[in-house]
Jmol script that loads the backbone (N, CA, C; Angstrom):
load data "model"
ATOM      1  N   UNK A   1      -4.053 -23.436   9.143  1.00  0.00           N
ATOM      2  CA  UNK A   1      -5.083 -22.417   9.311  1.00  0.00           C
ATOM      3  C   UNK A   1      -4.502 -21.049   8.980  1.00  0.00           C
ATOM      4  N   UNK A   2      -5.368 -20.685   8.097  1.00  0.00           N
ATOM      5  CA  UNK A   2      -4.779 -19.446   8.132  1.00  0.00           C
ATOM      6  C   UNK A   2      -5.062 -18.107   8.466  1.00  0.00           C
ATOM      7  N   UNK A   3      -4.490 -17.152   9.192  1.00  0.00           N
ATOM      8  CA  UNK A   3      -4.881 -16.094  10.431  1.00  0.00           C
ATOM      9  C   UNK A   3      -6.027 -15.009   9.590  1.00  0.00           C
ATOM     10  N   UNK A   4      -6.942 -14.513  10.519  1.00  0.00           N
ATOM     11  CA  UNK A   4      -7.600 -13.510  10.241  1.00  0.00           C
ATOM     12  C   UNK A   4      -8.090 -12.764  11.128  1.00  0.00           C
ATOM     13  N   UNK A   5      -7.827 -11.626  10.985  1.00  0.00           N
ATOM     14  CA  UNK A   5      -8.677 -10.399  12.050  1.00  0.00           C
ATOM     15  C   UNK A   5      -9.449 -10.456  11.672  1.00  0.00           C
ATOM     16  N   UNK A   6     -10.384 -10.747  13.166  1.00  0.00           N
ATOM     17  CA  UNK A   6     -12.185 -10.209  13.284  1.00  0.00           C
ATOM     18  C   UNK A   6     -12.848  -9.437  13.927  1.00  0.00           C
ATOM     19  N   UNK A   7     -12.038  -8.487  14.544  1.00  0.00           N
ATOM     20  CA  UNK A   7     -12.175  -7.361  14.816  1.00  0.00           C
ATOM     21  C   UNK A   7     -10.926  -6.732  15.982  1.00  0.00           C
ATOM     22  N   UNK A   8     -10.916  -5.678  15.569  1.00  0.00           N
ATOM     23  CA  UNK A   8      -9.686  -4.298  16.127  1.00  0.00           C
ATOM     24  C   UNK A   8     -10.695  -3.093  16.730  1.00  0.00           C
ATOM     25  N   UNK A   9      -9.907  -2.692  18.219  1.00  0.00           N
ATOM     26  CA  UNK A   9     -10.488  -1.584  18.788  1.00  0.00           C
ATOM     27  C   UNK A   9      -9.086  -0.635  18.565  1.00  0.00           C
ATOM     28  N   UNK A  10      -8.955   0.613  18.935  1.00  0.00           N
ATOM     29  CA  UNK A  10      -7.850   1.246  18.785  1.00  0.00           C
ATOM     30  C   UNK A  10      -7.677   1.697  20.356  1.00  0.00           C
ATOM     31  N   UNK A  11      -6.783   1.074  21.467  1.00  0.00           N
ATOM     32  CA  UNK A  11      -7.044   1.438  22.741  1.00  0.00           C
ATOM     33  C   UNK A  11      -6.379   2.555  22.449  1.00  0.00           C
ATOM     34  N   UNK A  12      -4.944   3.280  22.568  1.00  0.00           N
ATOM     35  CA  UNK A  12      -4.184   4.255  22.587  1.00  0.00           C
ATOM     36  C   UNK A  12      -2.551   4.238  21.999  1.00  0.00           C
ATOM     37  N   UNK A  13      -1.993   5.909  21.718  1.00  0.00           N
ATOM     38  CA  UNK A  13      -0.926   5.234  21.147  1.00  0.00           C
ATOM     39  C   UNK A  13      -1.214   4.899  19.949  1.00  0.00           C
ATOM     40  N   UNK A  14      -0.406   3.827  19.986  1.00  0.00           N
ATOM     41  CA  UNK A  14       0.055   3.035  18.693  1.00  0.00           C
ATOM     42  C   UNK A  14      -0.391   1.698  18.983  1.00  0.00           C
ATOM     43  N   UNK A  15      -1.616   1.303  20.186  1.00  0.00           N
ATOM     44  CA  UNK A  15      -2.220  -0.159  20.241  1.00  0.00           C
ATOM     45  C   UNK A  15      -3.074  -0.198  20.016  1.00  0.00           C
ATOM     46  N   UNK A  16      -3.613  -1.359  19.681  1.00  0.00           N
ATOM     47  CA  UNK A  16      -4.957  -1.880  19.120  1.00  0.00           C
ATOM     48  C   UNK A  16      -5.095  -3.216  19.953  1.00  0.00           C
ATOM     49  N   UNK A  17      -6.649  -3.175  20.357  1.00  0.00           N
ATOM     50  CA  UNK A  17      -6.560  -4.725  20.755  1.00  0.00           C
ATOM     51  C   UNK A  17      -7.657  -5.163  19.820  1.00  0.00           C
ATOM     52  N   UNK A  18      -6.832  -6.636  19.334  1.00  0.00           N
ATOM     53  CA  UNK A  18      -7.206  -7.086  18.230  1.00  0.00           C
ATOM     54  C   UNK A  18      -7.280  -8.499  18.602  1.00  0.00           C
ATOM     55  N   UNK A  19      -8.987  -8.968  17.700  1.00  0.00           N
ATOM     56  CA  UNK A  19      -9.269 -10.656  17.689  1.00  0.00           C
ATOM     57  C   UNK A  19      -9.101 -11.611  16.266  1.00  0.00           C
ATOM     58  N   UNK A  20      -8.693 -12.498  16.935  1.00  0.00           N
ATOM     59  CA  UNK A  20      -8.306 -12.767  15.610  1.00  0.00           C
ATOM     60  C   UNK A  20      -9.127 -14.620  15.142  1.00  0.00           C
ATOM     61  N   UNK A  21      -9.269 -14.802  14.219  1.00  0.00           N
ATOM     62  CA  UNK A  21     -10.297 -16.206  13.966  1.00  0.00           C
ATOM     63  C   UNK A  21     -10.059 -17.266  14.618  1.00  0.00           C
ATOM     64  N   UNK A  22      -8.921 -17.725  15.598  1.00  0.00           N
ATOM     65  CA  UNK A  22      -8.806 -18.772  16.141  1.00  0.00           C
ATOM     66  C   UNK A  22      -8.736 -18.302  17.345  1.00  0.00           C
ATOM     67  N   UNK A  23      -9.780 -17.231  17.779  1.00  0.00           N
ATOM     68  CA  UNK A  23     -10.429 -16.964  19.294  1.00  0.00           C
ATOM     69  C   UNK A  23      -9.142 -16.461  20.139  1.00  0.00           C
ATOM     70  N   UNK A  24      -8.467 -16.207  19.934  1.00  0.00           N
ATOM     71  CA  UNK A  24      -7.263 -15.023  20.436  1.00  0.00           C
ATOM     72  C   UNK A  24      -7.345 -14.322  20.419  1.00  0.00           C
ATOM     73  N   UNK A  25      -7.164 -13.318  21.296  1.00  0.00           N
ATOM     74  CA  UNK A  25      -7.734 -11.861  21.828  1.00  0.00           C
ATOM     75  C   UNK A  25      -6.222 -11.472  22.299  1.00  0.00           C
ATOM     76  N   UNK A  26      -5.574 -10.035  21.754  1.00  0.00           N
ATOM     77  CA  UNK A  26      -4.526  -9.531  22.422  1.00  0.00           C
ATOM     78  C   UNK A  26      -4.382  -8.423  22.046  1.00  0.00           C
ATOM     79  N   UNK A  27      -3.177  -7.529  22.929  1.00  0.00           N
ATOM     80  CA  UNK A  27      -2.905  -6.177  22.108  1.00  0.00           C
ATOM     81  C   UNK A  27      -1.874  -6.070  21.842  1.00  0.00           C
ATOM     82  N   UNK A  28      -2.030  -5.496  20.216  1.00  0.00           N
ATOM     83  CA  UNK A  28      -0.677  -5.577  20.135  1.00  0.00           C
ATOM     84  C   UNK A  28      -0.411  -3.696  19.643  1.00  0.00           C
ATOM     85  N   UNK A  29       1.068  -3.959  19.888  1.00  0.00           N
ATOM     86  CA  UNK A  29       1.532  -2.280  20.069  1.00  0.00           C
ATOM     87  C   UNK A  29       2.468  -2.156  18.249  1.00  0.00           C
ATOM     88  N   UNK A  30       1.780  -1.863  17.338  1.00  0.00           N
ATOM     89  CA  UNK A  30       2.267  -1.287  15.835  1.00  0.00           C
ATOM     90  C   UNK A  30       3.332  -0.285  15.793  1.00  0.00           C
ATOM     91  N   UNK A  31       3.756   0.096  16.770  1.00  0.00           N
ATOM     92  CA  UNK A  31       4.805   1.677  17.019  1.00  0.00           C
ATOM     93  C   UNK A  31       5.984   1.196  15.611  1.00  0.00           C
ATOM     94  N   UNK A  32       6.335   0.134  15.601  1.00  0.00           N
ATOM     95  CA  UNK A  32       7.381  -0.584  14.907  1.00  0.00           C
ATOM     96  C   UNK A  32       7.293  -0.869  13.508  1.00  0.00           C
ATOM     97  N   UNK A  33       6.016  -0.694  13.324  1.00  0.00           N
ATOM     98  CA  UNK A  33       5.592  -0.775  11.808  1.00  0.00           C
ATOM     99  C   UNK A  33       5.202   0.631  10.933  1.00  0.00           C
ATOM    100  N   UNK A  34       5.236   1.975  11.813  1.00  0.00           N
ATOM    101  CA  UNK A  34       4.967   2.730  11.048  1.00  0.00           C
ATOM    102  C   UNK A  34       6.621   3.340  10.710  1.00  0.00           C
ATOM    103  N   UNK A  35       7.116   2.386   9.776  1.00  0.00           N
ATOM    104  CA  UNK A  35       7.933   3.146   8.810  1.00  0.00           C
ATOM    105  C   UNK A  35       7.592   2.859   7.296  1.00  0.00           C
ATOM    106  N   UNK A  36       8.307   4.247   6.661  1.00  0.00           N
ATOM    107  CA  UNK A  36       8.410   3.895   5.182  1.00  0.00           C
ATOM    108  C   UNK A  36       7.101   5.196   4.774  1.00  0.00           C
ATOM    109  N   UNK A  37       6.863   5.072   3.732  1.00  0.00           N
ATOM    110  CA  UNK A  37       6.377   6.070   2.699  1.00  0.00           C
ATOM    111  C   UNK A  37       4.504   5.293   3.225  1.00  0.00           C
ATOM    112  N   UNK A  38       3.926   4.803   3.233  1.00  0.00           N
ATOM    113  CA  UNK A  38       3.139   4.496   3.288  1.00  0.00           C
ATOM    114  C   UNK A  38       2.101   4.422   4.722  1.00  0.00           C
ATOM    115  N   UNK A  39       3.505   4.024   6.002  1.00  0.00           N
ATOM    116  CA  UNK A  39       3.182   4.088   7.081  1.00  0.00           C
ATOM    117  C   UNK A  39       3.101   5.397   7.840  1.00  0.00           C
ATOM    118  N   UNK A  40       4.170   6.397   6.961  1.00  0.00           N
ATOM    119  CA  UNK A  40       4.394   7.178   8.005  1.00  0.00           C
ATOM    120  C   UNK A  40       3.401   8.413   8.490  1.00  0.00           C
ATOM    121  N   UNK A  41       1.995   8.772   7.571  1.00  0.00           N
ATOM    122  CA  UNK A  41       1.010   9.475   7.797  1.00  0.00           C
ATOM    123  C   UNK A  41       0.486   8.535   9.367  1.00  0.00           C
ATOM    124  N   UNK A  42       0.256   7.827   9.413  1.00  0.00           N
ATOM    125  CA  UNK A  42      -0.595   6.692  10.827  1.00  0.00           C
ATOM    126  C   UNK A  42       0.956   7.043  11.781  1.00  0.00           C
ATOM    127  N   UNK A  43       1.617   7.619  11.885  1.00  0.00           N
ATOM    128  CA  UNK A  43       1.885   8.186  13.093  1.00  0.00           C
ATOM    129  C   UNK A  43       1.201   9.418  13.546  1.00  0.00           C
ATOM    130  N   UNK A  44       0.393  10.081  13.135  1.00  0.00           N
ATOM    131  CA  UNK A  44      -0.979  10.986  13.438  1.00  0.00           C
ATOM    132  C   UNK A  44      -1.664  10.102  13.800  1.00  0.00           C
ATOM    133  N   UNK A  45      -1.844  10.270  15.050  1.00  0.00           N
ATOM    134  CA  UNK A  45      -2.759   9.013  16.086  1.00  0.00           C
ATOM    135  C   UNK A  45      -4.416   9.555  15.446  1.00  0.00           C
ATOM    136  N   UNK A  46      -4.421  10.472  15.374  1.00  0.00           N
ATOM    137  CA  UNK A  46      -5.856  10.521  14.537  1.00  0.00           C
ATOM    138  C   UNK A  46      -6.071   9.708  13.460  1.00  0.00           C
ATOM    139  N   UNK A  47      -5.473   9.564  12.558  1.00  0.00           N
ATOM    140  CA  UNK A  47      -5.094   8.706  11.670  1.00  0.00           C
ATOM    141  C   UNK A  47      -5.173   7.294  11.849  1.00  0.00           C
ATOM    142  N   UNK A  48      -4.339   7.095  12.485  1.00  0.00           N
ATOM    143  CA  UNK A  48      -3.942   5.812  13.160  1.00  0.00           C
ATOM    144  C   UNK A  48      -5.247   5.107  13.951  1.00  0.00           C
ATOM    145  N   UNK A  49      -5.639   5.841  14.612  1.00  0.00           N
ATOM    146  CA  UNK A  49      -7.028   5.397  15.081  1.00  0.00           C
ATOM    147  C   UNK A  49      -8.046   5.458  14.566  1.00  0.00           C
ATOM    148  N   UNK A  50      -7.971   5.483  13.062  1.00  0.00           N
ATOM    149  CA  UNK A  50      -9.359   5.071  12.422  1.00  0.00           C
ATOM    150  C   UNK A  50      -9.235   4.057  11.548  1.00  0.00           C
ATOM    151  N   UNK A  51      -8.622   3.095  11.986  1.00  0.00           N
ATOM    152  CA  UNK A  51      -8.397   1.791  11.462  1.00  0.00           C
ATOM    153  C   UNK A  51      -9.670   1.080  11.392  1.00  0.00           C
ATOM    154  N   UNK A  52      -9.676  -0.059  10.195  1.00  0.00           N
ATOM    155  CA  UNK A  52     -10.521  -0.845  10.190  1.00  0.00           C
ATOM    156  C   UNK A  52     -10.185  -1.890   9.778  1.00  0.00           C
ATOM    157  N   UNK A  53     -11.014  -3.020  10.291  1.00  0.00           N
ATOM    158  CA  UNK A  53     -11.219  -3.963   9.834  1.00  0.00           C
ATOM    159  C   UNK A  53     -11.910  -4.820   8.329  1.00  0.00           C
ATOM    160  N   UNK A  54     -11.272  -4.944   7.423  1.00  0.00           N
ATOM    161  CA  UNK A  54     -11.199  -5.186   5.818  1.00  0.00           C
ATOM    162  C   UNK A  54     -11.830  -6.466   5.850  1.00  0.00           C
ATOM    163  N   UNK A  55     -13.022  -6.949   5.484  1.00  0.00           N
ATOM    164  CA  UNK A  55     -13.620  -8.409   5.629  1.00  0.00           C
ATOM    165  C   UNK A  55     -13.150  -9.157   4.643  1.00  0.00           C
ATOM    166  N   UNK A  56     -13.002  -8.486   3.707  1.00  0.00           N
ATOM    167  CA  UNK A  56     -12.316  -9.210   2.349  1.00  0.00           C
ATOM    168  C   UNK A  56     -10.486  -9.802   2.422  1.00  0.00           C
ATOM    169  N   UNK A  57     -10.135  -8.480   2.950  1.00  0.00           N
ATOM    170  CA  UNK A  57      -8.423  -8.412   3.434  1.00  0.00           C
ATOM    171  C   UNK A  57      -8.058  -9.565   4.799  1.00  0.00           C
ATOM    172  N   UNK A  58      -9.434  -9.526   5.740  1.00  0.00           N
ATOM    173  CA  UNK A  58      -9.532 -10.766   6.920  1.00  0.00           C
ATOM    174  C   UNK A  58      -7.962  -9.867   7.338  1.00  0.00           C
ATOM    175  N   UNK A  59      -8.054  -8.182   8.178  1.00  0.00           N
ATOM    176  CA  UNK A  59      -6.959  -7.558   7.972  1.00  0.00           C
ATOM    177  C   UNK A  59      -7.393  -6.402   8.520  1.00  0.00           C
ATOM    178  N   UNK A  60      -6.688  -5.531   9.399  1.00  0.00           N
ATOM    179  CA  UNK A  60      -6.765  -4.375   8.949  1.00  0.00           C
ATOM    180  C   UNK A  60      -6.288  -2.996   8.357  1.00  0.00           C
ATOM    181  N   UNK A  61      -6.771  -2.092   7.917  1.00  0.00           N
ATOM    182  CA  UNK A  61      -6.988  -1.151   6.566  1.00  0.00           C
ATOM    183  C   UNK A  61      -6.625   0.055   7.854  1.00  0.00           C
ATOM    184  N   UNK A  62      -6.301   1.442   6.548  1.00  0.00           N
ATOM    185  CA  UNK A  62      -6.570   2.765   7.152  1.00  0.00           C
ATOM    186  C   UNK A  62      -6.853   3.295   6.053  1.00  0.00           C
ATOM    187  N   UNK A  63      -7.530   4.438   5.706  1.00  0.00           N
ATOM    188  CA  UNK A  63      -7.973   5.498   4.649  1.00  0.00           C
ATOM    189  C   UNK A  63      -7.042   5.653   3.636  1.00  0.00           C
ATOM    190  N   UNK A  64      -5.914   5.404   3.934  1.00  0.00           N
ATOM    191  CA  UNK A  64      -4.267   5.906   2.791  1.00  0.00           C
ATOM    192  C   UNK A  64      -4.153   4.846   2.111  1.00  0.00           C
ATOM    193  N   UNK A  65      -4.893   3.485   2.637  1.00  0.00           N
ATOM    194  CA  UNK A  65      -4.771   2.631   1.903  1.00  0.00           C
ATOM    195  C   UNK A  65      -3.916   1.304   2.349  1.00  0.00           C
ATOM    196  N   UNK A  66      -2.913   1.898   3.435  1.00  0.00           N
ATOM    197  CA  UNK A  66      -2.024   0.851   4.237  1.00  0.00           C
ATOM    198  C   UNK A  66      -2.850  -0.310   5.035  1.00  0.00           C
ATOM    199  N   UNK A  67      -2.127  -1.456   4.628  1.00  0.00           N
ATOM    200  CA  UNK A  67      -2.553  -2.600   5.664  1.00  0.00           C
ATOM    201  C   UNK A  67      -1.398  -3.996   6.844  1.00  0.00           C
ATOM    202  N   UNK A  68      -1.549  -4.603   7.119  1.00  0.00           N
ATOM    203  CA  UNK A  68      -0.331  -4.768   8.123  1.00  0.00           C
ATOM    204  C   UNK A  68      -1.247  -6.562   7.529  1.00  0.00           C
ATOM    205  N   UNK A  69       0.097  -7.197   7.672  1.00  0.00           N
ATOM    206  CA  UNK A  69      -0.731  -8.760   7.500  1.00  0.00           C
ATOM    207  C   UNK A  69      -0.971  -9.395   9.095  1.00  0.00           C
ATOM    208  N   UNK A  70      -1.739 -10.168   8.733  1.00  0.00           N
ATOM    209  CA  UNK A  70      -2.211 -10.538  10.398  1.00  0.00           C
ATOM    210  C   UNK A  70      -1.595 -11.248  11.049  1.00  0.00           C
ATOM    211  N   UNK A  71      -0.536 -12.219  10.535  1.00  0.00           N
ATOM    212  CA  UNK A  71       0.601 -12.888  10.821  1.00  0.00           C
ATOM    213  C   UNK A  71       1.816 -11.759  11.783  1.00  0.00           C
ATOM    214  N   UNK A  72       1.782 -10.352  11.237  1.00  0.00           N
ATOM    215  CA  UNK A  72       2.288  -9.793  11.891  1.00  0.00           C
ATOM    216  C   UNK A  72       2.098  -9.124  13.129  1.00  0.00           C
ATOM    217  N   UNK A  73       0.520  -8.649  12.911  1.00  0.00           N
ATOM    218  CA  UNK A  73       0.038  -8.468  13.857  1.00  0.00           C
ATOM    219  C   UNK A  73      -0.424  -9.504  15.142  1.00  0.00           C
ATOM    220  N   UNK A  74      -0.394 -10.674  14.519  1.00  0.00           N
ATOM    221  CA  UNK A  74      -0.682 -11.834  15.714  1.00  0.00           C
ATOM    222  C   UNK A  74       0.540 -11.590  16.755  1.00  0.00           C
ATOM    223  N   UNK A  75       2.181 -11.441  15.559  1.00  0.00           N
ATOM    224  CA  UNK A  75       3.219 -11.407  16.181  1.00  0.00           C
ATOM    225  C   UNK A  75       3.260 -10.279  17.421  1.00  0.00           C
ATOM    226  N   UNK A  76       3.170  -9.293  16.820  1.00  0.00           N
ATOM    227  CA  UNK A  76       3.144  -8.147  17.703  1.00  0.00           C
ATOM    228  C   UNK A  76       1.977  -8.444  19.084  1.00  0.00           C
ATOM    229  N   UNK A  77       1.032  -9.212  19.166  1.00  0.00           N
ATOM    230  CA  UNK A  77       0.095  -9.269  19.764  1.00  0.00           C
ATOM    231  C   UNK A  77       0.886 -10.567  21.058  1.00  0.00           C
ATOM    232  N   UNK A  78       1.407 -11.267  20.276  1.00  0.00           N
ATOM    233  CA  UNK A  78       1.885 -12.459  21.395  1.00  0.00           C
ATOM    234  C   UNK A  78       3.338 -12.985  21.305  1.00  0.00           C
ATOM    235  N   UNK A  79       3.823 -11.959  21.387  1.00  0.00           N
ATOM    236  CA  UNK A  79       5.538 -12.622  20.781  1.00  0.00           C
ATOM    237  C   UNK A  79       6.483 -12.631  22.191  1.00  0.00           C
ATOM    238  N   UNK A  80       5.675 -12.128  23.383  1.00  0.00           N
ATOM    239  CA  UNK A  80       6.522 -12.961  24.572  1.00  0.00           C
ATOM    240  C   UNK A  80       5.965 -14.086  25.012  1.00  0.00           C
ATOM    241  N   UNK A  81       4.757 -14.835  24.045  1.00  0.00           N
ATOM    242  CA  UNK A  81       4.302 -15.970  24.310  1.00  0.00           C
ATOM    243  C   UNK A  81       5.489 -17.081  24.025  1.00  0.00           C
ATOM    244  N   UNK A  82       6.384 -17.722  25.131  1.00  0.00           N
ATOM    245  CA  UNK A  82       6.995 -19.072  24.824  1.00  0.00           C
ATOM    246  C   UNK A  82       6.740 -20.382  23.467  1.00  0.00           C
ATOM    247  N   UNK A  83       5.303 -20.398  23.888  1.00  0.00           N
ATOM    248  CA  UNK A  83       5.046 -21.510  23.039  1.00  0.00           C
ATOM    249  C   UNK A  83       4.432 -21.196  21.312  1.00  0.00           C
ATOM    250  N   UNK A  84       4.458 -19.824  21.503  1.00  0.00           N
ATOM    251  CA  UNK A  84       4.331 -19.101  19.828  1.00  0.00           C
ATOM    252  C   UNK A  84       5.980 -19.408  19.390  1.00  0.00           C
ATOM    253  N   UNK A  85       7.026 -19.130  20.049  1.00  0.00           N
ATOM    254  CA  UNK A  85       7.929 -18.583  19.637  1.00  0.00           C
ATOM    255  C   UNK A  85       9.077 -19.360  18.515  1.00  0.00           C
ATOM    256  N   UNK A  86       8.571 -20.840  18.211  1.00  0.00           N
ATOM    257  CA  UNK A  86       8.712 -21.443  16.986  1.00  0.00           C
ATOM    258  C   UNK A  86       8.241 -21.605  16.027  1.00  0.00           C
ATOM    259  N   UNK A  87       6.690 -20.820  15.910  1.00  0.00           N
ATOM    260  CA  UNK A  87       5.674 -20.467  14.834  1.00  0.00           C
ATOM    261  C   UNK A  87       6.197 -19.012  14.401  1.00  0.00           C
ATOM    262  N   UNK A  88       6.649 -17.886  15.074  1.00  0.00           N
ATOM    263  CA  UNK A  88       7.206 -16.889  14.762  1.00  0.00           C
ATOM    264  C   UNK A  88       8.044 -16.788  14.129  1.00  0.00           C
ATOM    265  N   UNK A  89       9.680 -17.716  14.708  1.00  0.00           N
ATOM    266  CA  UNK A  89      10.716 -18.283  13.610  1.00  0.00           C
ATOM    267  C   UNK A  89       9.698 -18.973  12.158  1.00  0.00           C
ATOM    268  N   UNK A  90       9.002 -19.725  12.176  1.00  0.00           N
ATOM    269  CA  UNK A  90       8.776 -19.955  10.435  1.00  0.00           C
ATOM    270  C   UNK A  90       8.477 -18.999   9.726  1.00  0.00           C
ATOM    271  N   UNK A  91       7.792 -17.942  10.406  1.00  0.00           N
ATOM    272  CA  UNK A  91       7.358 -17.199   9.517  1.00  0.00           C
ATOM    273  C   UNK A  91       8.465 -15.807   9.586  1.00  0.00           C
ATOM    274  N   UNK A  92       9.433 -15.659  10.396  1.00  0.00           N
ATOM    275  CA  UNK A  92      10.710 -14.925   9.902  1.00  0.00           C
ATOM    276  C   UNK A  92      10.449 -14.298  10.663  1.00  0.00           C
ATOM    277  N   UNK A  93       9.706 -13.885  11.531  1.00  0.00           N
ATOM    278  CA  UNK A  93       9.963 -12.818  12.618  1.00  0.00           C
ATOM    279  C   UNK A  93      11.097 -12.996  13.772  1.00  0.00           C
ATOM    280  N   UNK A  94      11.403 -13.786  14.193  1.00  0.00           N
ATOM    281  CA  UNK A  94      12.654 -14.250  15.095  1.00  0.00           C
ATOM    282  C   UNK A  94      14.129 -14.956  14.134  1.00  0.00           C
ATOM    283  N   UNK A  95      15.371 -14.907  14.742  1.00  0.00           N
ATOM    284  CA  UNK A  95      16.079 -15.030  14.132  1.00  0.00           C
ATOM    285  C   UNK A  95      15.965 -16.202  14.656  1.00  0.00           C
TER     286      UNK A  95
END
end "model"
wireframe off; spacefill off
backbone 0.3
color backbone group
């Protein structure tokens, strides 16, 4: 199966609580992803909080054009979950 955001609120900060197509609901905290040339405007929480949800991308978007894959964001959303934490290793987030 493969992951998709179906919808993102922007609680505060640098979190979003975000749902995702296989009925998982969590928040996850992005603080960690805004580096680099692309990310680094969405540390302006104004910015940052006008995220959206991309129906096409099954993702979400900001105005600059940046997007985060949902695999990552699932990560960020549940990665002190135990029983995620060998689905995380495949996809390279854990060593």
């Amino acid at each position: 199966m493969f992951l998709h955001v179906t919808d993102a609120q922007y609680l505060e900060d640098y979190k979003i609580e975000v749902t995702f197509n296989n009925g998982r609901k969590g928040i996850a905290d992005l603080t960690d992803a805004l580096r680099g040339a692309m990310f680094e405007p969405l540390k302006n929480k104004s910015m940052f909080s006008s995220l959206a949800v991309d129906k096409e991308l099954d993702t979400i978007v900001w105005s600059n054009g940046a997007d985060l894959a949902p695999e990552y964001i699932y990560f960020q959303a549940f990665k002190n979950e135990p029983e995620l934490q060998q689905q995380f290793k495949q996809w390279g987030y854990l060593a």
